[in-house]
DOVEX-804226 format. One record per residue (C-alpha): residue in one letter; x negated, z, y. Coordinates in Angstrom, 1 decimal. Example, Ala and Ser with C-alpha at 12.3 -4.5 7.8 and 13.67 -1.06 7.14 Angstrom:
A  -12.3  7.8  -4.5
S  -13.7  7.1  -1.1
***
This chain:
X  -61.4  57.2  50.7
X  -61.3  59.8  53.4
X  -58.0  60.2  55.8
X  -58.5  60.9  58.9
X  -54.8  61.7  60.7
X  -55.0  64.2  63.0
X  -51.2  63.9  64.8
X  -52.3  65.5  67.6
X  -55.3  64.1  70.3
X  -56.4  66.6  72.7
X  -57.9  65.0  75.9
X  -58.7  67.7  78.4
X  -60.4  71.6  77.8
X  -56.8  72.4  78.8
X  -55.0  71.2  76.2
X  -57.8  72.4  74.0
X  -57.3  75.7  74.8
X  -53.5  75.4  74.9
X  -54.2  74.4  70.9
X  -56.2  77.0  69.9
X  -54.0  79.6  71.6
X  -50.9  78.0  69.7
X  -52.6  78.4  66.0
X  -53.2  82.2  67.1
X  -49.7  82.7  68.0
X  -48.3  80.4  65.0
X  -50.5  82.5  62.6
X  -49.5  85.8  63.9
X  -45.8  84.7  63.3
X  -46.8  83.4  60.0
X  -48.3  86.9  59.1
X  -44.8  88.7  60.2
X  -43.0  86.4  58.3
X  -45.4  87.3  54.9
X  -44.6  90.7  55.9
X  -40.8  90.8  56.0
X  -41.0  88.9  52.6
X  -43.5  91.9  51.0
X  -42.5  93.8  47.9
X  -41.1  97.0  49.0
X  -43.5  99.0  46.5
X  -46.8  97.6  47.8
X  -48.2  95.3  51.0
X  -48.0  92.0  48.2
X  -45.7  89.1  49.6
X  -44.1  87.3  47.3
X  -44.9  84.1  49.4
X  -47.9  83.9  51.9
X  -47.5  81.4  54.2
X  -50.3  81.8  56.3
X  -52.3  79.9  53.4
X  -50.2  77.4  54.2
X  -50.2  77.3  58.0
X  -54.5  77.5  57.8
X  -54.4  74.7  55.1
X  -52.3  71.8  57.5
X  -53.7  73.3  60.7
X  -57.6  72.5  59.5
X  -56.2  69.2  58.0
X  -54.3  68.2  61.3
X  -56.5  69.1  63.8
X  -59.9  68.8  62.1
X  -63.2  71.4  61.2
X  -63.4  73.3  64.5
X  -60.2  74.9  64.2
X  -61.4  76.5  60.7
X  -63.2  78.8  63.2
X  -59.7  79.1  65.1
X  -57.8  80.3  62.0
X  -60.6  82.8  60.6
X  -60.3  84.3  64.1
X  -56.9  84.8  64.3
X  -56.4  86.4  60.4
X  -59.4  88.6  61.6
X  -57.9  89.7  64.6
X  -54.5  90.0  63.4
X  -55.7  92.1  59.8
X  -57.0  94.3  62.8
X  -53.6  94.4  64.7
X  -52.3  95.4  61.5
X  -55.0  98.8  61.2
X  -57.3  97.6  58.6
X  -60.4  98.2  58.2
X  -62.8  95.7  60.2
X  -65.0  95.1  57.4
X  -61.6  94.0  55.8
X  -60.4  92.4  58.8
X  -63.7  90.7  58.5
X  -63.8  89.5  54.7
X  -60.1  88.3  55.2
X  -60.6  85.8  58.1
X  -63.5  84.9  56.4
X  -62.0  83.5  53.4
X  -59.0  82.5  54.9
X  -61.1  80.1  57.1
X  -63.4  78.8  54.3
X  -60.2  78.3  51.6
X  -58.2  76.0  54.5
X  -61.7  74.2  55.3
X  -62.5  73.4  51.4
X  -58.6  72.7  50.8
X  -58.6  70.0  54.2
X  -62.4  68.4  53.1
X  -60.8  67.9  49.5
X  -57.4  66.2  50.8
X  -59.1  64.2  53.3
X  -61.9  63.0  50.6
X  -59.3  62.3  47.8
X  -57.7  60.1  50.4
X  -54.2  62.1  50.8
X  -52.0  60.8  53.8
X  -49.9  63.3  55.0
X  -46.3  61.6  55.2
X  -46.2  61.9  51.3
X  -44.8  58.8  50.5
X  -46.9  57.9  47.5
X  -46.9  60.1  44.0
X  -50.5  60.1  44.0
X  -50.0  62.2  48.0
X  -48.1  64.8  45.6
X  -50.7  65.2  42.9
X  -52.9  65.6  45.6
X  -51.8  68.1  47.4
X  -50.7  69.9  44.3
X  -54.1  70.0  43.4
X  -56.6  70.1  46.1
X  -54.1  72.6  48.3
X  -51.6  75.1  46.6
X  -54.3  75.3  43.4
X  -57.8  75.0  44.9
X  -57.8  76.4  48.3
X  -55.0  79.1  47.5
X  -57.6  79.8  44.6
X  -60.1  80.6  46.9
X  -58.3  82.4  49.2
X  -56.6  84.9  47.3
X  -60.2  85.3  45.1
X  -61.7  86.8  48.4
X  -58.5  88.0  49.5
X  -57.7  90.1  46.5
X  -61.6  91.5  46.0
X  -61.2  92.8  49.4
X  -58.1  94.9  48.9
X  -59.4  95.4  45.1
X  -62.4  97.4  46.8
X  -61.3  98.7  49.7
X  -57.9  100.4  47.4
X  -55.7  98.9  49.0
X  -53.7  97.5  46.1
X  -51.7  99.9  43.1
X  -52.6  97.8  40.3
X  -55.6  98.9  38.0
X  -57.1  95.7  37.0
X  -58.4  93.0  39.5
X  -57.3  90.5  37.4
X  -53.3  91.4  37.7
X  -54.4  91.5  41.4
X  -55.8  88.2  41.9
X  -53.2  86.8  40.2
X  -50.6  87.9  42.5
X  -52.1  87.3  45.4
X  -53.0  83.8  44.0
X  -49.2  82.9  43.1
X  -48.2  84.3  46.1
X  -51.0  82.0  48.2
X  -50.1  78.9  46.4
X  -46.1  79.0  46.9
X  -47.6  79.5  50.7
X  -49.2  76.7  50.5
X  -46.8  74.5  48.0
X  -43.5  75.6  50.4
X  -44.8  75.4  53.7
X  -47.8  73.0  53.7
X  -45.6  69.9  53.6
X  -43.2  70.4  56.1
X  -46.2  71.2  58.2
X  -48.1  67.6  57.5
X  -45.1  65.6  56.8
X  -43.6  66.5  60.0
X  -46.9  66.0  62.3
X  -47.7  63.1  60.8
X  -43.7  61.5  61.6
X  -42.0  63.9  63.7
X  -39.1  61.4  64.4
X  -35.9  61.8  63.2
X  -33.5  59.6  60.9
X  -32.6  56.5  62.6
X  -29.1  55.9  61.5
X  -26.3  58.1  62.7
X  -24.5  57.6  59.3
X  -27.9  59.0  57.6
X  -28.2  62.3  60.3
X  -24.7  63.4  59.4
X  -25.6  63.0  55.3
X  -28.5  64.7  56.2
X  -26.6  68.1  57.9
X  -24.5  68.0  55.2
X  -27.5  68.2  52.7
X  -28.7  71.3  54.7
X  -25.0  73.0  55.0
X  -24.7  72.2  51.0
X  -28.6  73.5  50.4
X  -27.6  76.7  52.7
X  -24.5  77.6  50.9
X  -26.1  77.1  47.5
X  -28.5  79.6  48.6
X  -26.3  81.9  49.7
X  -24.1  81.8  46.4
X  -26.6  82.3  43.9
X  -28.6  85.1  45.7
X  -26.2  86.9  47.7
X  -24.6  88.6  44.7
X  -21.0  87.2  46.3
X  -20.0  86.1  42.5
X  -19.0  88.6  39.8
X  -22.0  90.1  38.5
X  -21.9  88.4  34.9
X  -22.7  85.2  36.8
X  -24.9  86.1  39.6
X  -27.5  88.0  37.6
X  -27.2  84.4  35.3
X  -30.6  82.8  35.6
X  -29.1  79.5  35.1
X  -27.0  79.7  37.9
X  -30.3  79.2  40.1
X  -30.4  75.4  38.7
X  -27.0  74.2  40.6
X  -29.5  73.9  43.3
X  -30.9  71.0  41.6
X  -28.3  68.4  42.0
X  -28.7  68.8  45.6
X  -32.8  68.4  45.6
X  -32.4  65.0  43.8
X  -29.8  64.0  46.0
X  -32.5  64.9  48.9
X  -34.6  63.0  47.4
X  -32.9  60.0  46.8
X  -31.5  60.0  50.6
X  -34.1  61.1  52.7
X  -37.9  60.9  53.0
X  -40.0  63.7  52.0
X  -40.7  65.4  55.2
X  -37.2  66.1  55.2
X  -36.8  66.4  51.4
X  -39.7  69.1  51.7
X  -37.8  70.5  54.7
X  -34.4  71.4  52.7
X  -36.8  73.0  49.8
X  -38.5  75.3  52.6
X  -35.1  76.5  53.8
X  -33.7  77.2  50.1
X  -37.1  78.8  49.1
X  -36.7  81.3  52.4
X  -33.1  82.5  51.1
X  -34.4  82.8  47.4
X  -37.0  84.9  48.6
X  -35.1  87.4  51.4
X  -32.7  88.0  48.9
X  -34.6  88.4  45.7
X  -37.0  90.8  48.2
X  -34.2  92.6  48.6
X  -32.7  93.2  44.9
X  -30.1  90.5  45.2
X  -29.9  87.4  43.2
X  -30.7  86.5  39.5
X  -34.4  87.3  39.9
X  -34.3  90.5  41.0
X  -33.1  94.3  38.9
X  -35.9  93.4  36.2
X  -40.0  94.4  35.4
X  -41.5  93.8  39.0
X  -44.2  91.3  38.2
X  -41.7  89.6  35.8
X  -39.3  88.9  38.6
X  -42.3  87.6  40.8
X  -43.2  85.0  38.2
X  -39.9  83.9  37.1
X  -38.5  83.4  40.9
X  -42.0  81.5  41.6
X  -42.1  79.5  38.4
X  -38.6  78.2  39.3
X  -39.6  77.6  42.9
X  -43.0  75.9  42.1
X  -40.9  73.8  39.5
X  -38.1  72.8  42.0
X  -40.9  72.1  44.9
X  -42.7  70.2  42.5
X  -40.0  68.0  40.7
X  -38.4  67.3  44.0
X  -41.5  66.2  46.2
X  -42.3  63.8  43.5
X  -38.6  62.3  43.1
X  -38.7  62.1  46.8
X  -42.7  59.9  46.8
X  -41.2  58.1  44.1
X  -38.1  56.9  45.9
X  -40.3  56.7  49.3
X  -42.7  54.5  47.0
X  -39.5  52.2  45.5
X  -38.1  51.8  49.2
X  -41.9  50.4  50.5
X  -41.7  48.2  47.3
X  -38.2  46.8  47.9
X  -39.2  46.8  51.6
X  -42.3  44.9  50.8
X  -40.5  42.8  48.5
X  -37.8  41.9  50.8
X  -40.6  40.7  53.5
X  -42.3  38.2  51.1
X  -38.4  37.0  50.1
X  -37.9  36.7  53.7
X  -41.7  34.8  54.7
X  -41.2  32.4  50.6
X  -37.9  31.8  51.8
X  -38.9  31.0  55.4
X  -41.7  28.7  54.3
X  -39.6  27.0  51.5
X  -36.4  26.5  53.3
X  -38.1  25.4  56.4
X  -41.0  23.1  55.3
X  -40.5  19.2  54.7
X  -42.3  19.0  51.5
X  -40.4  18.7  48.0
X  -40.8  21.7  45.9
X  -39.7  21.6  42.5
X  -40.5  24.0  39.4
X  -39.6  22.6  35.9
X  -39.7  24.5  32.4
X  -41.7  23.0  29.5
X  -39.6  20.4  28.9
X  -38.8  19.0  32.6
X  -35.5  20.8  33.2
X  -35.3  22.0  36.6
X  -35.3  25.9  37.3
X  -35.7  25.5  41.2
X  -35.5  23.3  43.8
X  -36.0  23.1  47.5
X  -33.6  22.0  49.6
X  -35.8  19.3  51.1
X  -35.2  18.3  47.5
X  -31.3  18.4  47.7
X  -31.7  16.5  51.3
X  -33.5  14.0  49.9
X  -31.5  13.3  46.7
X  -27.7  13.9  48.5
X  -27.4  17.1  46.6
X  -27.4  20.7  46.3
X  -30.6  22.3  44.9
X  -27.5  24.4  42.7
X  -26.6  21.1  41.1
X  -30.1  19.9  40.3
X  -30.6  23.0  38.3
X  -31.0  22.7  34.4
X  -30.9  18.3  35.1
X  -34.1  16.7  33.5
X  -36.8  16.3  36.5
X  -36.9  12.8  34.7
X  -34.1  11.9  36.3
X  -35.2  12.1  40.1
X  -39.0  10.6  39.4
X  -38.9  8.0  36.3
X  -42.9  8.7  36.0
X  -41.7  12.5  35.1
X  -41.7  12.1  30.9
X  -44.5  13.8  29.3
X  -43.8  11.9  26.0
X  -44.7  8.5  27.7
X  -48.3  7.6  26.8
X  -48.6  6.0  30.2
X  -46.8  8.4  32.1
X  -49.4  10.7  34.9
X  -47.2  13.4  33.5
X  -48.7  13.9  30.4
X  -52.1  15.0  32.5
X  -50.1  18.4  33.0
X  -50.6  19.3  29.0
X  -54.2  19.0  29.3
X  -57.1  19.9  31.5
X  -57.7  19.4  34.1
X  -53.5  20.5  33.8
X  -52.7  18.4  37.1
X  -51.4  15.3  37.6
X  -50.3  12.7  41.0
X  -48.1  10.3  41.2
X  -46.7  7.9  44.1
X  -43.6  6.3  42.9
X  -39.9  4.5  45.3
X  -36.8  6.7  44.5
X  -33.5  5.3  45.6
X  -31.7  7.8  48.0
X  -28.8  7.5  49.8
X  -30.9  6.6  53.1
X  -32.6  4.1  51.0
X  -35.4  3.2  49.2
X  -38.2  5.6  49.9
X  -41.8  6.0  48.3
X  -42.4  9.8  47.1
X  -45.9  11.2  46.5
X  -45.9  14.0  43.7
X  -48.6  16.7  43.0
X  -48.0  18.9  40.0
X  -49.9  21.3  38.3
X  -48.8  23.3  35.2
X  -48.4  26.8  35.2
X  -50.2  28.3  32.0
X  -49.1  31.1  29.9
X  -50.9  34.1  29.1
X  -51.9  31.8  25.2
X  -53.4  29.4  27.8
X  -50.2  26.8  27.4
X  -48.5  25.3  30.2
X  -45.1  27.2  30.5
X  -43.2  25.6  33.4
X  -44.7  23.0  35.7
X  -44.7  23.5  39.8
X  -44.3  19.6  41.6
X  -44.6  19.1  45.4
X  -43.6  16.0  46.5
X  -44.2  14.3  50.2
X  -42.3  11.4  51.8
X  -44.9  8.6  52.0
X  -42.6  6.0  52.8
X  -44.4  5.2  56.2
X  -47.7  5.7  55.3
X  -46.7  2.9  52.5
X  -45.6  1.0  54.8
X  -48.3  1.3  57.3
X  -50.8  0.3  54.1
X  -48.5  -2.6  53.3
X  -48.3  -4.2  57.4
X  -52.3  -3.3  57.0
X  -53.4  -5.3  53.6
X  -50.8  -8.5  55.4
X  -52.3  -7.9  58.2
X  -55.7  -8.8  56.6
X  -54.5  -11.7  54.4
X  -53.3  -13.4  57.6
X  -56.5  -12.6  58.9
X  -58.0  -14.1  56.2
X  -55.6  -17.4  56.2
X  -56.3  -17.5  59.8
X  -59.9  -17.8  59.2
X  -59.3  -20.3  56.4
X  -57.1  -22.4  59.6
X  -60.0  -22.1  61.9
X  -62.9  -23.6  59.5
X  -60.2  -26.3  58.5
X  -59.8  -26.8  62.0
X  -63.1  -27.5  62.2
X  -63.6  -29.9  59.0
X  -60.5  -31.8  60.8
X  -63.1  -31.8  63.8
X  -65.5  -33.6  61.7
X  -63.2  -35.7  60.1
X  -61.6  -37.2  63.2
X  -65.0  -37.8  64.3
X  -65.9  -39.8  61.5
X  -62.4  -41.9  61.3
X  -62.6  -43.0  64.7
X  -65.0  -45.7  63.6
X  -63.3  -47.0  60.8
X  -60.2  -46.8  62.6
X  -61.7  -48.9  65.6
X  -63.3  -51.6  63.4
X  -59.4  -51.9  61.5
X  -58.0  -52.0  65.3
X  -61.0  -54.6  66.1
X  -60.6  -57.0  62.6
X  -56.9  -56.8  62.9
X  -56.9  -58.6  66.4
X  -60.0  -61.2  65.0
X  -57.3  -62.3  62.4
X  -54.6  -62.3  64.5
X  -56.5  -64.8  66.6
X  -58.1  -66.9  63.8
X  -54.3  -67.4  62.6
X  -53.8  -69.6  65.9
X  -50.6  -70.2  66.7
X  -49.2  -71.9  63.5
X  -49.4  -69.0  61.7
X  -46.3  -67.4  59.9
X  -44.5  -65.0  62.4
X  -44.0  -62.6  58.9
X  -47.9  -62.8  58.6
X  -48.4  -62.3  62.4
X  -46.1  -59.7  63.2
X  -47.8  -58.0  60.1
X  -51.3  -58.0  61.4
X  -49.7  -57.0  64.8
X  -48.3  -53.8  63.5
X  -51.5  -53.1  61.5
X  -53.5  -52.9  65.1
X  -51.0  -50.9  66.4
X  -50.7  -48.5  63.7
X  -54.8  -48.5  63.4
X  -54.8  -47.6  68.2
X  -52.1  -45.2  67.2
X  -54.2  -43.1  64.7
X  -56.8  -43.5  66.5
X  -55.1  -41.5  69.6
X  -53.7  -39.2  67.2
X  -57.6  -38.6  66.0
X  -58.6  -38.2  69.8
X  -55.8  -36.2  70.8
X  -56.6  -33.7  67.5
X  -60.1  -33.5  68.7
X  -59.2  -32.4  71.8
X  -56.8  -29.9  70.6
X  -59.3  -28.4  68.5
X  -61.3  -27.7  71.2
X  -59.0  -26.8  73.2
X  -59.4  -29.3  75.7
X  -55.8  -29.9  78.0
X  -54.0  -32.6  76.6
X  -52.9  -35.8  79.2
X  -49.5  -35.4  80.4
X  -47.6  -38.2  81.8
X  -43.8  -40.1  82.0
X  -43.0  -40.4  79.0
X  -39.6  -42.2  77.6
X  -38.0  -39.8  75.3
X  -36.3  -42.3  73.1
X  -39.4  -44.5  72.8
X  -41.0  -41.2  71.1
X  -38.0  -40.8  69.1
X  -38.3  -44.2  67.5
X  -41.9  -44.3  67.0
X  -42.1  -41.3  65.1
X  -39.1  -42.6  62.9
X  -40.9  -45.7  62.4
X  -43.6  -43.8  60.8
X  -41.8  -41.9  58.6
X  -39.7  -44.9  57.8
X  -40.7  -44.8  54.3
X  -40.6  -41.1  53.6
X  -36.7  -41.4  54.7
X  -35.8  -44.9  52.6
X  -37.2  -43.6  50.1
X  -35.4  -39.7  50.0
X  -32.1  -42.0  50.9
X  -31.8  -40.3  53.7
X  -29.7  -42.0  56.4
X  -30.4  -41.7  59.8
X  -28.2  -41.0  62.7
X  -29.4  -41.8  66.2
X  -27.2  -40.6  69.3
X  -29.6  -41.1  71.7
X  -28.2  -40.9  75.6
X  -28.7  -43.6  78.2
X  -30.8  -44.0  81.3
X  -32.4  -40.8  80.6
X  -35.1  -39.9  82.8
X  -38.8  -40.1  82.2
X  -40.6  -36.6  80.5
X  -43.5  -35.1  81.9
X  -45.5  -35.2  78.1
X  -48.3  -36.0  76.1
X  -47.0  -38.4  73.9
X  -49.5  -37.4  71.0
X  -48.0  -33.7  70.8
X  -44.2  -34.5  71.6
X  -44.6  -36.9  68.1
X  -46.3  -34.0  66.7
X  -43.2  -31.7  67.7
X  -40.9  -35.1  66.0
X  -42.6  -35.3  63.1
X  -42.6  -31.7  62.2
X  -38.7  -31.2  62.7
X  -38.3  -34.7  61.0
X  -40.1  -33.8  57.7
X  -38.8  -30.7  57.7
X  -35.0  -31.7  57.4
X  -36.3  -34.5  54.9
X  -38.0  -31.6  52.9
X  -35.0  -29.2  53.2
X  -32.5  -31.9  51.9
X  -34.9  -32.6  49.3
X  -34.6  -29.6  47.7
X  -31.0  -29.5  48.6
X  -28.3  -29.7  46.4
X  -27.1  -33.8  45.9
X  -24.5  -35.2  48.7
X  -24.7  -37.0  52.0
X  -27.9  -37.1  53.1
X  -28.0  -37.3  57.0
X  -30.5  -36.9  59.9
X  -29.4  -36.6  63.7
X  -31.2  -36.9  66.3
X  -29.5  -36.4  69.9
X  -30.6  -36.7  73.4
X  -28.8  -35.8  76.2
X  -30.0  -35.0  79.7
X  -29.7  -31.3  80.9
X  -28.4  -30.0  84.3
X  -31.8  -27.8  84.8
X  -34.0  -31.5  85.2
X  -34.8  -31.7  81.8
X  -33.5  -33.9  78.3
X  -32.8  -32.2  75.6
X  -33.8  -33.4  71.5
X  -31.3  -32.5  69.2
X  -32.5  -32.7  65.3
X  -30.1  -32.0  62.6
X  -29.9  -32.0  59.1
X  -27.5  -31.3  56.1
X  -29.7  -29.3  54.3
X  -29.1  -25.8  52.8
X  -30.1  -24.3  56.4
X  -32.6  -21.9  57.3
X  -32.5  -18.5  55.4
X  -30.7  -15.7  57.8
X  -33.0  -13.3  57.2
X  -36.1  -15.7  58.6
X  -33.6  -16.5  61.9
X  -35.7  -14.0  63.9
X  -39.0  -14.5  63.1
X  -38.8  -18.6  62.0
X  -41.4  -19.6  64.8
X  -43.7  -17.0  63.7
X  -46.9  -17.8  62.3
X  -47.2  -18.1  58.5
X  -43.4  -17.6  58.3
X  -41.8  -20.3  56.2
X  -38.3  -20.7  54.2
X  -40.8  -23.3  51.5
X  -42.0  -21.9  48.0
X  -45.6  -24.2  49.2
X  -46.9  -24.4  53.1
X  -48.8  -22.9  56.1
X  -45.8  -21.9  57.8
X  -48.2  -23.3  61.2
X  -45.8  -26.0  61.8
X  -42.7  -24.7  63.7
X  -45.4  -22.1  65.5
X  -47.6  -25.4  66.5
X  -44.1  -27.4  67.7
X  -42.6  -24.3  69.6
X  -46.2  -23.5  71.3
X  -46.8  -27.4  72.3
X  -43.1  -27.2  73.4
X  -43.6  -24.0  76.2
X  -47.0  -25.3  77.2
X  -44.8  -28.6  78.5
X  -42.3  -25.9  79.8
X  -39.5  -26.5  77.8
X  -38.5  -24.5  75.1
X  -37.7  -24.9  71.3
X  -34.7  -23.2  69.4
X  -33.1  -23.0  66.0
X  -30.0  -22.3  64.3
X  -27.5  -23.0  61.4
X  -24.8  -25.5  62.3
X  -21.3  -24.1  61.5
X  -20.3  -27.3  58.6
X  -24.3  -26.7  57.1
X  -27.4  -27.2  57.5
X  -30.2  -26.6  60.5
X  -30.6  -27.9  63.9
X  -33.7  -27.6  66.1
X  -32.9  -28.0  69.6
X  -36.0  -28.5  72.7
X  -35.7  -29.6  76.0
X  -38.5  -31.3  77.9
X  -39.0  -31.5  81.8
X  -38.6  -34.2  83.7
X  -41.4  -35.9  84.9
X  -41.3  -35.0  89.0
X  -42.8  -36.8  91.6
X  -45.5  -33.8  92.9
X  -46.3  -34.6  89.1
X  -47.2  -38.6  89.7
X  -49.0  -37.6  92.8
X  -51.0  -35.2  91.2
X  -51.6  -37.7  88.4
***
């Protein structure tokens, strides 16, 4: 993976130009700096810098300033009276170490702000060891040959200019990357003044174990250098890298300027011995500390990281409307939502470590019939739709629950969600009535249509009764017993008044408009209890009529006002059937209305009509009965409003029901109309 973060875009030739002058002037002060930290018995620094500088300025800013930096090391070698052939060599492999050091970092995927260990191991490797490496291979040939150096052997040589190169690099390269890449400072206030004290503490460290301000037995102790150490972890813990790498810089500058100077613990000793010991200890603390510092940068981004996906599980969990439960093994809860606490009237707290069993009776893996036991074998899922009692009532809950399996393949816990169905059940319930009444309906209509047929064929038979009936009434003459007479009399009635009952149903079923007329209220009212005369003797049912004088004439059609009779009248003789024993009574009360209209009255002392059917009692196929259509009160109350009364029903306080409808009165526009 390559990286490419250069911190710094440059949009016009101007600021182009500004750049390239900056590295010149950044690399001459880099050189000075080298300088003032050479070994007074020979040009050797003991840390180079500019191998740093070259390294982050090629990385940063990309290839064409590798040109840049060979050009300034050439020019200032030549500032400095070398040789131009030397001038030369040493740009030259200045430019080509920071090139080879940036391609490598950049192709081994390094990012700059060293916030990973892996940023550290990179950097170790591809920058202080192989492009210092390079650069102080070429570097120290050219001095070798041009005698520029004391030592005899190129081999001593390189490796002081190499160790010298890659503390440049180790020291100054990340303060140079980290910082470009995040130049901002510490947010917090609290964190800036921990931060200054670091430096202060980091300074004065410095200055204690170099400075030679402590008895001589302890500053010329080599372990006194490691006090620094306690500090550099503390960095590390606190702050990010750049900063981290920062506070190393500034401790590796005093180390340096003293020890140059024959102060501190590494200096009084063999030359070359001191110069490995006080960059062994550097390298060591640069090293440790830069990857204490990834590491803690890493375990912040992890805690960060992990503290967003609490945040977005919790979000999502706490705030959707589904159940979520997760059970062990056994079906004792380890979580739970609170949707499921809502639900239930509880805290998800309490519902912890209580058998899942207990909120969904279905939930018992050791029932044979029980969906559960699907979890404990493949396809290791399982649904289930099931009411729960809740305290806002019954409700229908839909469960999906797979296992989770262990690493041996066996379910180790089990994660439910459940879903309120309640109205969907509901919706699925209103739907499969709605299609049985659909279905009853359609049974109605093709009875209605066999009634049709049947009335069509029973108006013969009927006539030829009505017709024999009045032949023997006639052959009797006038001798004849009146018992016998009045017998054959009511048998032609009765025979006319099916047969108008027949015609009147045949209309109806086609829906032709039924004959209204005047019609004598209480004349209905005793027909229709002369027909069911027998059904009433023989329940011992007593009848009670209170039935109001000089009422005016109905506007009716006498077939469908007996229909209306009949209905209430059988149901009251049904309803005190299945009553429990007493008195046994049926009223029936008319009584004229102030709004022109006479009002029928029928009650019973039944058992009453069941509250919870009060509301819906003249809907179709709603009936109080264990057998019937439940069509009868619809039929009574529609016939009722198409005569423009109305038809109502109640309980009457001392038991039993009571139908009350009203009929118009028959008005004279009406008889003109007629």
């Amino acid at each position: 993976m390559q990286a490419a973060i250069p911190t710094v875009t440059l949009r016009t030739n101007a600021a182009e130009i500004i750049a390239h002058l900056g590295v010149f002037g950044a690399y001459f002060l880099a050189v000075q700096i080298g300088r003032y930290f050479a070994l007074p018995q020979t040009e050797l620094s003991l840390v180079w810098p500019v191998t740093g500088l070259a390294l982050a300025v090629v990385y940063l800013l990309g290839r064409r300033f590798v040109v840049t930096v060979a050009l300034a090391a050439a020019t200032v070698h030549l500032m400095l009276e070398h040789i131009a052939l030397v001038a030369v060599a040493v740009g030259l492999g200045v430019g080509v170490a920071a090139a080879l050091g940036a391609w490598l970092l950049r192709r081994s995927g390094f990012q700059p702000r060293f916030e990973q260990v892996g940023d550290v191991l990179r950097f170790v490797l591809f920058g202080a060891l192989a492009s210092s490496a390079v650069s102080s291979l070429i570097g120290s040939a050219v001095m070798y040959s041009a005698g520029m150096a004391p030592w005899q052997g190129f081999t001593s040589l390189w490796w002081m200019c190499w160790v010298a190169d890659m503390m440049g690099i180790l020291l100054v390269g990340p303060v140079l990357t980290a910082w470009a890449a995040d130049p901002g400072l510490a947010a917090s206030g609290r964190l800036r003044l921990e931060q200054g004290t670091l430096l202060a503490s980091v300074i004065l460290a410095g200055w204690v174990v170099y400075s030679d301000v402590l008895p001589s037995s302890l500053a010329m102790s080599k372990p006194l250098s490691y006090c620094i150490f306690p500090l550099m972890i503390w960095a590390a813990v606190r702050c990010r890298p750049k900063e981290t790498a920062l506070l190393i810089l500034v401790y590796a500058a005093i180390a340096v300027a003293y020890t140059n100077t024959g102060h501190g613990p590494f200096a009084g000793a063999v030359l070359q011995e001191d110069f490995l010991s006080l960059h062994a200890h550097l390298g060591m603390l640069s090293l440790t500390t830069l990857l204490l510092a990834s590491a803690m940068a890493e375990r912040r981004a992890a805690e960060q990281a992990v503290r967003e996906s609490e945040a977005k599980y919790r979000l999502m969990v706490e705030n959707q409307t589904d159940l979520v439960v997760k059970t062990d093994r056994d079906g004792y809860v380890l979580f739970a939502s609170p949707t499921v606490g809502e639900t239930f009237g509880a805290t998800p707290e309490r519902l912890l470590g209580k058998p899942f069993r207990l909120l969904v009776r279905a939930a018992d893996k050791d029932h044979p019939d029980s969906p559960w036991s699907q979890l404990f074998a493949p396809p290791w899922c399982c649904y289930l739709e099931q009411p729960v009692q809740t305290p806002n009532g019954q409700r229908w809950l839909a469960w999906a629950a797979k296992a989770v399996r262990e690493e041996n393949g066996e379910p180790g816990a089990v994660v439910a969600v459940g879903r309120d169905v309640t109205e969907r059940r509901r919706a699925e319930d209103e739907s499969r009535q709605y299609l049985e009444e659909l279905a009853h309906v359609g049974r109605v209509s093709a009875m209605g249509e066999m009634a049709a047929g049947l009335a069509h064929e029973l108006n013969q038979p009927l006539c030829a009764i009505t017709t024999y009936s009045q032949a023997c009434r006639r052959l009797l003459g006038a001798n004849a017993e009146p018992e016998l007479v009045g017998a054959m009399e009511r048998v032609a009635a009765n025979a006319q008044r099916a047969g108008e009952i027949i015609r009147h149903m045949r209309s109806f079923v086609r829906k032709d408009d039924p004959s209204v007329g005047p019609a004598d209220i209480n004349a209905l009212i005793k027909d229709v209890l002369e027909l069911t005369s027998a059904e009433l003797h023989r329940s011992r049912i007593k009848v009670e009529m209170r039935l109001g004088r000089d009422l005016p004439a109905v506007a009716a059609a006498r077939v469908q006002v007996h229909q209306v009779l009949v209905n209430l009248i059988r149901n009251a003789l049904e309803a005190m059937d299945t009553g429990a024993e007493g008195a046994r009574r049926l009223l029936i009360r008319t009584t004229a209305e102030r709004n022109d209209s006479v009002a029928v009255i029928v009650a019973d002392t039944g058992p009453g009509l069941p509250v919870d059917l009060l509301d819906n009692i003249f809907e179709p196929f709603v009936t109080g009965k264990t057998e019937g259509l439940g069509l009868g009160l619809s039929i009574s109350r529609s016939i009722v409003e198409n005569h423009g009364g109305r038809l109502l029903a109640g309980n009457r306080p001392g038991g039993g029901a009571e139908f009350h409808f009203s009929l118009p009165v028959f008005s004279q526009d009406q008889a003109k109309a007629g």
